[in-house]
C-alpha positions as CSV (number, residue, x, y, z in Angstrom):
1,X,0.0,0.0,0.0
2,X,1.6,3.5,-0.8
3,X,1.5,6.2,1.0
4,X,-1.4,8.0,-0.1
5,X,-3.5,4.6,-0.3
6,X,-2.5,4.1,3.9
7,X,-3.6,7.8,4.2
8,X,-7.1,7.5,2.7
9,X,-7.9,4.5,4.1
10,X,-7.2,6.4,7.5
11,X,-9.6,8.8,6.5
12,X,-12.2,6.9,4.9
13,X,-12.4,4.6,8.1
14,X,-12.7,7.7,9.9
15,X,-15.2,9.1,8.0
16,X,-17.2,5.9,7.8
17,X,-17.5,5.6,11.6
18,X,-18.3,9.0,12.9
19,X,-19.8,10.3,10.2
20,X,-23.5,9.7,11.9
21,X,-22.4,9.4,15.1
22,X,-24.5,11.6,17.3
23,X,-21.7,13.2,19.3
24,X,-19.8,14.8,16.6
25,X,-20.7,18.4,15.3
26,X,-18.0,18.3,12.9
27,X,-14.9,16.9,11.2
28,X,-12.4,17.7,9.3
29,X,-8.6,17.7,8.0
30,X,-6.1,20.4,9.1
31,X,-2.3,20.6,8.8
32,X,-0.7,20.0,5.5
33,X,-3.3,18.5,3.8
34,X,-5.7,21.3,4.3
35,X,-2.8,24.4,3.0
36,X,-1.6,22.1,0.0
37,X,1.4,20.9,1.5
38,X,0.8,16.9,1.7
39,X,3.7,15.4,0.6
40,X,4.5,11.3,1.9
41,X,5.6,12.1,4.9
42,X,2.9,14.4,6.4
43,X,1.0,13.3,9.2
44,X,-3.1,13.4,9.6
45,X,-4.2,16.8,11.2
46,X,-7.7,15.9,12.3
47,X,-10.0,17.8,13.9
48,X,-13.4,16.6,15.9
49,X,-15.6,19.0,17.4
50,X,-18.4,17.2,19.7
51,X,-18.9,17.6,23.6
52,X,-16.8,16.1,25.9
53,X,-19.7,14.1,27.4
54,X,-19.0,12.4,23.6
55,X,-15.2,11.8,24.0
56,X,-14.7,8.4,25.4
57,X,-17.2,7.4,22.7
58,X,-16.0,9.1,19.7
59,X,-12.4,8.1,20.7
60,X,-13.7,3.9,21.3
61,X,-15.0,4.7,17.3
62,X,-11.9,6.2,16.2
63,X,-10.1,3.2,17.9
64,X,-12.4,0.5,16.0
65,X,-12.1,2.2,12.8
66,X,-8.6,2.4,12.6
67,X,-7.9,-1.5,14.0
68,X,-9.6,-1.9,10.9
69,X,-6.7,0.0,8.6
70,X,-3.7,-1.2,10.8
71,X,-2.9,-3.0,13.8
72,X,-2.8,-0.2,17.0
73,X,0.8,0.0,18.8
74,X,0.2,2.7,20.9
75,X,-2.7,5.0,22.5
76,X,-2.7,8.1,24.5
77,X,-5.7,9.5,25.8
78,X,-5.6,13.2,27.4
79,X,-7.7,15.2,28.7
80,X,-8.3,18.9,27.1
81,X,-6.2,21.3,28.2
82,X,-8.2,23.9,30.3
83,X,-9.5,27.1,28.6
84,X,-11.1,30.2,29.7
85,X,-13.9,32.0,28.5
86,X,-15.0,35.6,29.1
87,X,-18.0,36.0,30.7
88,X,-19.8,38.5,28.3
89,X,-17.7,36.8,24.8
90,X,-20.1,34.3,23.3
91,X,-18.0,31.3,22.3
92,X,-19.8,31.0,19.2
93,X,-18.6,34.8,18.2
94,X,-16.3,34.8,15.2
95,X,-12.8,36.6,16.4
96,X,-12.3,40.2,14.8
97,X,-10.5,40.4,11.3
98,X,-7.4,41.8,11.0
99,X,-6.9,44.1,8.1
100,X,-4.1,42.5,7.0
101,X,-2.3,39.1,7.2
102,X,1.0,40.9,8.6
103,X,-1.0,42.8,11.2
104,X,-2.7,39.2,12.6
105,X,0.6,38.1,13.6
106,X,1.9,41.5,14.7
């Protein structure tokens, strides 16, 4: 299997078992694959946005799919890292633009 096969079947195991799951509000691939930068040795940036009440469940799902691709050597489970948010900033509010790209990393 090359490469790129290994990758996509990663995904499209991925895919396949969350992609009704209840607990997941979205999905999708960051990281070098999402700018254009995938070469052969990239690894898979993936991002799942569901509740934590949905994590052990999602991440059981994730587990099962990939046994499926390849055999599992290792697993780390973490919890998220804490986060603050301000009491009158809605979580759901987009962050303001900058003007330009050099003044969002100023």
């Amino acid at each position: 299997m090359t490469p790129a096969d290994y990758r996509t079947a990663i995904g499209d195991a991925i895919c396949a078992a969350l992609i009704e799951h209840a607990g997941v509000a979205a999905l999708w691939e960051g990281g070098s694959a999402a700018t254009g930068r995938l070469d052969e040795y990239s690894d898979i940036d993936l991002v799942i946005v569901a509740g934590l009440e949905a994590a052990a469940a999602i991440f059981d799902a994730v587990e099962r799919a990939l046994s499926g691709v390849d055999r599992i050597v290792h697993t780390w489970r973490g919890e998220p890292p804490p986060f603050s948010t301000l009491r009158s900033a809605s979580i759901f509010s987009p962050a303001p633009r900058a003007s330009s790209p050099s003044t969002a990393w100023s």
